[in-house]
Steps between C-alpha positions, in 0.01 A plus 500: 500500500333382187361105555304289222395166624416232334211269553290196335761262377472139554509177302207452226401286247553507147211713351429685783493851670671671718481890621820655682454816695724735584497729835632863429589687797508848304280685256521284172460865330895550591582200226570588156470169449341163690503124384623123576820378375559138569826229547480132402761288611836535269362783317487886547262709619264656221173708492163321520262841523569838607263839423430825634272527817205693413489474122411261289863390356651165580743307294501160532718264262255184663114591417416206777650737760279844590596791771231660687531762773288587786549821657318443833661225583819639336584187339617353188377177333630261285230283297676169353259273273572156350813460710775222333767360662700778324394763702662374820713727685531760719286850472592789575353824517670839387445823481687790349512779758678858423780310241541217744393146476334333843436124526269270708643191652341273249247245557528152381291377228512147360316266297614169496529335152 
């Protein structure tokens, strides 16, 4: 069974940084697609990052946010710069695996206003 999990979060302050990992436990060469989507409270879930593993492509609407993979560890990072209090929610990696979508758990991020 396919597992991402999620790692990092916690509570920051305004202006800081924060990197989220995530643990894949298969090959990220069987995604088609790899990112973090994340949830405030009240709203719906939307993209944050996602790119190809192994090439260069990402696509990400927030140029404070930044993936990075590392294959020996076989994990997933998130890079989030001058954090706001708007950025609070949950984060959740995602993957896109043979047409179907698999989520993390979600980790908690929050920066208190």
């Amino acid at each position: 069974q396919v597992q991402l999990v999620e790692s990092g979060g916690g509570l920051v302050q305004p202006g800081g940084s924060l990197r989220l990992s995530c643990a894949v436990s298969v090959s990220m060469y069987s995604f088609s697609a790899m990112g973090w989507y994340r949830q405030a409270p009240g709203k719906e879930r939307e993209p944050v990052a996602t790119g190809v593993f192994d090439t260069n492509y990402q696509d990400s609407g927030k140029p404070r946010f930044t993936i990075s993979w590392d294959s020996a560890k076989n994990t997933m990072a998130l890079q989030m710069n001058s954090l706001t209090p708007e950025d609070t929610a949950v984060y959740y990696c995602w993957g896109r695996q043979n047409a179907e979508e698999v989520w993390g758990q979600g980790t908690q991020v929050t920066i208190p206003s």
